[in-house]
Residue, then its C-alpha position, 0 to 999 in steps of 0.5 A: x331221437x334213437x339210437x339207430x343214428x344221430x342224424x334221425x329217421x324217416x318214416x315212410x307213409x305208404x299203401x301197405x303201412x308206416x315204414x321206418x328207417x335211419x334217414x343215412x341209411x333209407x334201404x335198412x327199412x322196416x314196417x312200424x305199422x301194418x295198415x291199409x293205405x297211409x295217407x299222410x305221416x305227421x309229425x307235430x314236436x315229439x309225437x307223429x301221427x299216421x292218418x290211414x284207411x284204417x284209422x288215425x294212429x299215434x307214436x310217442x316213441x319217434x314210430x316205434x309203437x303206435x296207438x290207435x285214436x278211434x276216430x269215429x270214421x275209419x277212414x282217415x285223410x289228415x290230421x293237424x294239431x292246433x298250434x298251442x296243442x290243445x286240439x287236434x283235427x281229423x278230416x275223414x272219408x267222406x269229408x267229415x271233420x273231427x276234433x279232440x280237446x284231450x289228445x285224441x281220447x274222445x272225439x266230436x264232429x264239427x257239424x259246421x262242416x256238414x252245412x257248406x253251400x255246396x257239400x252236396x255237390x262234393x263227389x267223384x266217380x274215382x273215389x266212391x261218389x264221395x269227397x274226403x278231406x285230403x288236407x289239414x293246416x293250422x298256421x301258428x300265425x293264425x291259431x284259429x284258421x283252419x284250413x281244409x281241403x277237400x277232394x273234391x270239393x275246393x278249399x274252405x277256411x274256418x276263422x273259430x277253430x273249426x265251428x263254421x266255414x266258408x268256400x275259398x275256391x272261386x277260380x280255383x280250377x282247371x277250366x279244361x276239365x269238368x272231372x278236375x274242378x275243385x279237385x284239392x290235394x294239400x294245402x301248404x300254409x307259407x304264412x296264415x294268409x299264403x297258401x299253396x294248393x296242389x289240385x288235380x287241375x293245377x298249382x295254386x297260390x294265394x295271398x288273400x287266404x283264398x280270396x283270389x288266387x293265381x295259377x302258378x304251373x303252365x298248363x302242361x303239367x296240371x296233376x300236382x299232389x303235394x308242394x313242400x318249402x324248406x329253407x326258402x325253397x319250393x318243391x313239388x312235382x307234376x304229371x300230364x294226367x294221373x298215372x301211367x298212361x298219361x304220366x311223364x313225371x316232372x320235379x319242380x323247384x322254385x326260389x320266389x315262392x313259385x312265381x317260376x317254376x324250374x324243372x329238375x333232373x332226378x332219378x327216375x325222372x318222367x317214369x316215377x312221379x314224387x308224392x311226398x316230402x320231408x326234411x330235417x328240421x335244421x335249415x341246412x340240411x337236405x330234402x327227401x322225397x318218396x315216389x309212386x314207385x316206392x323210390x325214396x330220394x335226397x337232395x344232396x348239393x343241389x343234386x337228386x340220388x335215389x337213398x332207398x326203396x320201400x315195397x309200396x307206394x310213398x304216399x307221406x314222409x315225416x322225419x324225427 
């Protein structure tokens, strides 16, 4: 904690860099870290990690300061840490997984990843021909499942920390469009068998740790990227198609874990499409969300207001 305020901070993943700001005060923003574009902005206890373009960085000091890993690939898209902290994950571009057993002082490659029946079909015109590993999770129910989602790629589970892996993505697409198959960006583990997925093509759950899975979202709205749960509370959000020309942005909410799916009012709704989420740790307090835009909003008594803006894109929001 700072002595910015007694109610925490909020730090702001974006194109440009990590942005920092008091969570009661979002518009007194400053840059922490000037990067290439952050992909997500993790925060495991008392350190926060920042998986970006330019590499895979670390703060001890609540963002203050930062700390680059050297991950043997320049291009990180996740992290995770294992639950009794002993590892810690990076997923790369293109799909390459790493793991640290001190910290992120050294780093080896878990060549299991490389021998997946079907890596060589993992690729997509938009993001060089290649695939990467968007999303990490590591459950603490399940210390030793790892689960990893590739775009695009589908999403695969490891059952020993990582050694070897096997495809959980049977049904796990949208049938309308080939360029969306397989196409994974976050992978929210409820428990160590439930999970959500957010795909290009649809939202996704599974109770069988992805052994069958059931579409959540009707069709309309296929273009999810990341789902959020706080306080018996699902969050995400949609478009038509990806960006502007296709945009017509709607925020969900459900109370069943997403079996129904509620549309939301929020500012900027159907123009600004909500990337990221975050919330403080105590159960009762509200939810942040950061949008294409660069719009960072609350949940306050039910309702959505815009708190602050930052200059780029909110790709990921962590709060300490």
């Amino acid at each position: 904690m700072n002595n910015e305020t007694p109610r925490g901070t909020l730090l702001v993943g974006t194109d440009q860099g990590v942005y920092r700001a008091p969570i009661d005060y979002v518009a007194n923003s400053r840059r922490v870290l000037a990067t290439d574009s952050v992909l997500r902005v993790r925060r495991f206890d008392d350190v926060v990690f920042a998986a970006t373009r330019s590499g895979l960085f670390r703060s001890r000091d609540g963002g203050k300061t930062w700390t680059d890993l050297n991950v043997p690939r320049r291009e990180v898209y996740s992290v995770t840490p294992s639950p009794d902290g002993k590892c810690l994950y990076a997923g790369t571009h293109p799909a390459h997984l790493y793991v640290s057993a001190d910290g992120g002082t050294s780093w080896r490659e878990l060549a299991g990843f490389q021998e997946v029946p079907s890596r060589e079909t993992w690729h997509t015109p938009r993001h060089r021909n290649v695939a990467h590993i968007r999303s990490l999770s590591v459950h603490p129910d399940t210390p030793d499942r790892v689960i990893a989602g590739v775009e695009v790629g589908g999403v695969l589970v490891s059952d020993d920390c990582g050694e070897s892996w096997e495809e959980r993505r049977a049904g796990l697409h949208d049938e309308r469009a080939d360029d969306l198959q397989y196409d994974v960006h976050h992978v929210l583990a409820l428990s160590g068998d439930e999970l959500v997925v957010s795909c290009g093509g649809g939202l996704y759950r599974t109770r069988k740790t992805g052994h069958s899975w059931t579409r959540l979202d009707d069709h309309d709205h296929p273009y999810f990227r990341e789902a959020f749960a706080h306080n018996g509370r699902l969050y995400t959000a949609a478009t038509r198609g990806p960006w502007a020309g296709e945009m017509d942005a709607t925020l969900f909410e459900s109370t069943d874990q997403g079996d129904s799916l509620e549309v939301v009012s929020y500012p900027g709704d159907g123009d600004e499409f909500i990337l990221a989420w975050a919330a403080p740790d105590r159960a009762d307090e509200d939810v942040f969300a950061g949008t294409h835009t660069g719009s960072v909003l609350r949940r306050v008594d039910g309702e959505w207001t815009t708190v602050g803006n930052v200059p780029a894109r909110c790709q990921s929001l962590a709060i300490i």
